[in-house]
C-alpha positions in Angstrom: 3.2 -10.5 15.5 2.1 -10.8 11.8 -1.3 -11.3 10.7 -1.6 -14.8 9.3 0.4 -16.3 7.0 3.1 -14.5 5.3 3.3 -16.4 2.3 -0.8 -15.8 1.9 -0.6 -11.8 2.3 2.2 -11.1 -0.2 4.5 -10.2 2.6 6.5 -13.1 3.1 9.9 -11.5 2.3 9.3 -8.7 5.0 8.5 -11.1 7.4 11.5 -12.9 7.2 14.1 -10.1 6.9 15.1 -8.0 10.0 15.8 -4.5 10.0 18.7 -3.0 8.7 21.0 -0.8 11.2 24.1 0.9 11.3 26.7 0.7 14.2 29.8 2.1 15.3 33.1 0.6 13.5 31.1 -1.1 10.4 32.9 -1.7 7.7 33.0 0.2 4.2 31.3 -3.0 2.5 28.0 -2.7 5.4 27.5 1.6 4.5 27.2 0.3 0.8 24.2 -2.5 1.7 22.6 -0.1 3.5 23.3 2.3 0.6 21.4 -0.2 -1.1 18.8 -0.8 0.9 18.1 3.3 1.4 17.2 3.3 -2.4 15.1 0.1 -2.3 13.0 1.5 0.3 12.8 5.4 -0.3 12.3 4.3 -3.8 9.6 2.5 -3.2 11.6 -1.0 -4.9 12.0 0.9 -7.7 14.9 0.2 -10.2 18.2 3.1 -9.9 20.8 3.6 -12.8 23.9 4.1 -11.6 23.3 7.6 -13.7 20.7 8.3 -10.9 22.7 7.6 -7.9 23.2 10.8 -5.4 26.9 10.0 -5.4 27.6 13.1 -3.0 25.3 12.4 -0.5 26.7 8.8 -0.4 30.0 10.0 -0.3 29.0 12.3 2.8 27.6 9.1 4.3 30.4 7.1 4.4 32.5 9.6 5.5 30.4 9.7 8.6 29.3 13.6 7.5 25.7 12.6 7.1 23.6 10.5 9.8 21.6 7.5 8.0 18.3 9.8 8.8 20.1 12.2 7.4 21.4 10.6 3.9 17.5 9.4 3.5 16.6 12.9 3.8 19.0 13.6 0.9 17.4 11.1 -1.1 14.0 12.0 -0.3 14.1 15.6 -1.4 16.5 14.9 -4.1 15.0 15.6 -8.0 14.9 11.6 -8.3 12.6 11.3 -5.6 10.8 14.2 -6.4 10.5 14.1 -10.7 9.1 10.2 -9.8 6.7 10.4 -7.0 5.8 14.0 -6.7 5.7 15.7 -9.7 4.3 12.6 -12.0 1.8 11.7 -9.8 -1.2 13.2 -8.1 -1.2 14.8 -4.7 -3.1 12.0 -2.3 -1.1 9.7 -4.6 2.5 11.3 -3.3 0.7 11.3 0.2 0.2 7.6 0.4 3.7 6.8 -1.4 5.7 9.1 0.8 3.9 7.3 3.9 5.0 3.7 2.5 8.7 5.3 1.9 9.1 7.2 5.1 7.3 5.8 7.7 6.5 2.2 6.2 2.9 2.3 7.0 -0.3 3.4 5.6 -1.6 6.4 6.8 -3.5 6.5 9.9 -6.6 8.8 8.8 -7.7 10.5 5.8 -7.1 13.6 8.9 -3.1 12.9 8.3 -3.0 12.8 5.1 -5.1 16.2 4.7 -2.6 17.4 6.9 0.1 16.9 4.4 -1.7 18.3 1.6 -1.8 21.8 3.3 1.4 22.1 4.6 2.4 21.6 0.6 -0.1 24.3 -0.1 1.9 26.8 2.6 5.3 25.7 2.7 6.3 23.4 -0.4 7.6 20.1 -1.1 11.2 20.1 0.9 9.1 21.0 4.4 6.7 18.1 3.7 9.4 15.9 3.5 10.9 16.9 7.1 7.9 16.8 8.6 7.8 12.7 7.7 11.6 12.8 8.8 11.5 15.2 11.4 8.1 13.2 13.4 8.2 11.6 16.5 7.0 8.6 14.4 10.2 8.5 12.6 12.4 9.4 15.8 10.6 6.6 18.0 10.8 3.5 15.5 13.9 4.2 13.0 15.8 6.8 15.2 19.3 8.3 13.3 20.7 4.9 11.7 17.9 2.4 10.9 16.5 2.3 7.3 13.0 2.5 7.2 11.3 -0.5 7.1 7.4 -1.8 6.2 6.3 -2.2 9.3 1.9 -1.2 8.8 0.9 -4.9 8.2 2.0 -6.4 11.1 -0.9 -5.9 13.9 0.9 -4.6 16.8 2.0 -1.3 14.6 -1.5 -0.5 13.6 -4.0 1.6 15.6 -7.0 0.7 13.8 -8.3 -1.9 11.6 -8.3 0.5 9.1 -4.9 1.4 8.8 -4.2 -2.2 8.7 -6.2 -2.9 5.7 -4.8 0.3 4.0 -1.3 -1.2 4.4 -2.2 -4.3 1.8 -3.2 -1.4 -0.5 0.5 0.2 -0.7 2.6 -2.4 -0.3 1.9 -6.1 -2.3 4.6 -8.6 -2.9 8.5 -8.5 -3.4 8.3 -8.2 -6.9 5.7 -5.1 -7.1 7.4 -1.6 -6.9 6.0 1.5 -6.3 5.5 2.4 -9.8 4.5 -0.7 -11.6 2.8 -3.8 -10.5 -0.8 -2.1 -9.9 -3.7 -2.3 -11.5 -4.3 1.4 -10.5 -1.6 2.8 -12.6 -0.6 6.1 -10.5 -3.8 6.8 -9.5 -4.2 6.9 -5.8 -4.8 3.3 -3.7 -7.1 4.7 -1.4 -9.3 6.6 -3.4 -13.0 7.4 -1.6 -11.8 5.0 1.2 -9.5 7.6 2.4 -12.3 10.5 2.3 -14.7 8.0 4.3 -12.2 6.4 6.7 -13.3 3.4 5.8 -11.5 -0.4 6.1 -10.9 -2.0 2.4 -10.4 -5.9 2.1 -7.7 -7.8 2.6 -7.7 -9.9 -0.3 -4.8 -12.0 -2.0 -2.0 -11.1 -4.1 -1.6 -11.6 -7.7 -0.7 -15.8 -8.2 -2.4 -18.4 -9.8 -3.8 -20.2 -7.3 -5.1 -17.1 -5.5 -7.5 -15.2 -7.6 -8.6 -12.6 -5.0 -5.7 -10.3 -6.4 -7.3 -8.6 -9.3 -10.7 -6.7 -6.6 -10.5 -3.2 -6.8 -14.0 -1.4 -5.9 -14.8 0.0 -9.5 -14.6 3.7 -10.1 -18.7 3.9 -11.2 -19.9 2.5 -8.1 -23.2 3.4 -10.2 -22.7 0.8 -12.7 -20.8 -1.5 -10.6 -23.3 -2.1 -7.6 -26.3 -4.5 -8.7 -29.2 -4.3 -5.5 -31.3 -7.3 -4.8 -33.7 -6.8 -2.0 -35.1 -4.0 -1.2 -37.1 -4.6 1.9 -34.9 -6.8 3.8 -37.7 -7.4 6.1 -37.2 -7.9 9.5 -34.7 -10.8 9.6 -32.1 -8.9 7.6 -29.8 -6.6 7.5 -28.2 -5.3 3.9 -24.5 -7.0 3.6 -22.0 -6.0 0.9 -21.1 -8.6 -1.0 -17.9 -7.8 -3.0 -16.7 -9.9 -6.0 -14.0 -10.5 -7.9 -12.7 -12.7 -11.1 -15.7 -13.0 -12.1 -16.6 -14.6 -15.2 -19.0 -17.5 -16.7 -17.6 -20.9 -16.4 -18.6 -22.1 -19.6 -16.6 -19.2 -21.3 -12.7 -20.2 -22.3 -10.5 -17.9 -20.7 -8.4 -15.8 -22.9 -6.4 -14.3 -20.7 -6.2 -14.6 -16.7 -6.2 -10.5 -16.3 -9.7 -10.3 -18.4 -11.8 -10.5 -15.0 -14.0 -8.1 -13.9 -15.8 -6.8 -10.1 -19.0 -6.7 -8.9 -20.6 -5.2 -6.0 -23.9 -7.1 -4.6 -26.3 -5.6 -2.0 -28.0 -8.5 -0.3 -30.6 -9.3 2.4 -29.5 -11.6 5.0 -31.8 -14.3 3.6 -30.9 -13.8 0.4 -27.1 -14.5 1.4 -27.1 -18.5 0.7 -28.4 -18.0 -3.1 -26.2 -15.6 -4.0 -23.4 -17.3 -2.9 -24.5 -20.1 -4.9 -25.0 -17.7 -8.0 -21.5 -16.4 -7.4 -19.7 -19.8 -7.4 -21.8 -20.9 -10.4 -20.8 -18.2 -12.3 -17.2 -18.4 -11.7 -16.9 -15.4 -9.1 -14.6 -14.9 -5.9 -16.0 -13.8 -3.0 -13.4 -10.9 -1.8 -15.6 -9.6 0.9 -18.8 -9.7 3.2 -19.2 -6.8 5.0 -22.8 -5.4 6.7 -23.5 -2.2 4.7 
């Protein structure tokens, strides 16, 4: 079961397609749209010139030489793979990508994805890469001759709520890929929410109608967070009040992508005004949480 609307959470096209599998007998013309679909998804939707294709290990493939687990392994330790998403980009930002490629889900636990980043320290990049291929994870939901598929938003593949919000972190829209169509750059998604375990929000993707898409906490939580309150007094807890788009009403917009976030700390009774500030001043509410 997905988690509300498809359309909504920027997931609508992996809600509708089903998952691509290989069986005894199928034709020349089926290997070669799994082919395809093998690079779209260890590739993270990223575009392949023909220049770039591993023509051997495809080759092996449809000669029935190489399992479909097998032929992804090929791609996933090949130089593409590696010169793209492990040598360009930093080491929790590999962690996180190979996750989404391999697996199709977020990772569980900032626990896990430590655990990748010493068994690169002791035994190198190829070895990572088996021990995504090689897990019981991988065994249980793709087995030899399903392409891996993104499976970490829908609710009943998640273990916590955590992991859940993580997945909308990785993985947003049909058109994104994994290395363009985020604000972040190559930087890593999860940043300080992977080091504290902690849930991020869910907000919506990148459209017009939606503005939600452009929160991302900011990197100065310093000069980002703006306190009211201090003694909450007894009625109150402190809530988290996230925003995002924010800008003044009365300004004309240059461009939709000059909006900005802003973290509020905020008694309980305090809650109602600010919301009014917010709306005043042209802000989306992203998130409420209790801090």
């Amino acid at each position: 079961m997905s988690f509300g609307p498809a359309s909504l959470l920027g997931v609508e096209r992996f809600d509708s397609q089903s998952p691509l599998e290989l069986f005894p007998g199928d034709s020349s013309e089926k290997k070669d749209q799994l082919i395809v679909a093998v690079y779209r998804q260890v590739l993270g939707n990223a575009y392949v010139m023909e220049s770039e294709r591993q023509l051997v290990a495809e080759s092996q493939f449809k000669l029935g030489e190489l399992s479909l687990r097998e032929f992804i392994r090929s791609i996933a330790k090949s130089d593409l793979y590696r010169s793209r998403f492990f040598d360009s980009c930093p080491r929790y930002r590999y962690i996180e990508l190979t996750f989404r490629h391999l697996l199709g889900r977020a990772p569980s636990s900032f626990d896990e994805m430590r655990a990748h980043a010493e068994r690169l320290d002791c035994k190198g990049y190829e070895a990572d890469i088996d021990s995504f291929i090689d897990s019981e994870d991988y065994q249980d939901t793709f087995g030899e001759w399903t392409v891996p598929y993104h499976r970490g938003w829908k609710t009943e593949c998640c273990e916590t709520l955590q992991e859940f919000t993580w997945s909308f972190q990785l993985l947003r829209g049909a058109s994104s890929s994994s290395l363009k169509g985020n604000l972040s750059g190559k930087s890593a998604r999860l940043g300080g929410n992977a080091y504290l375990n902690r849930a991020i929000p869910v907000v919506p993707p990148s459209s017009i109608e939606a503005q939600g898409w452009s929160f991302r906490p900011s990197a100065n939580l310093q000069d980002a967070q703006t306190r009211l309150g201090v003694g909450a007094g007894e009625e109150g807890r402190i809530f988290r009040v996230e925003v995002t788009a924010y800008r003044a009403n009365t300004i004309r917009p240059i461009s939709r992508y000059k909006k900005s976030n802003r973290t509020y700390f905020v008694p309980f009774n305090k809650l109602s005004d600010i919301y009014k500030q917010i709306h005043r001043e042209g802000g989306v509410i992203a998130s409420i949480t209790p801090n």
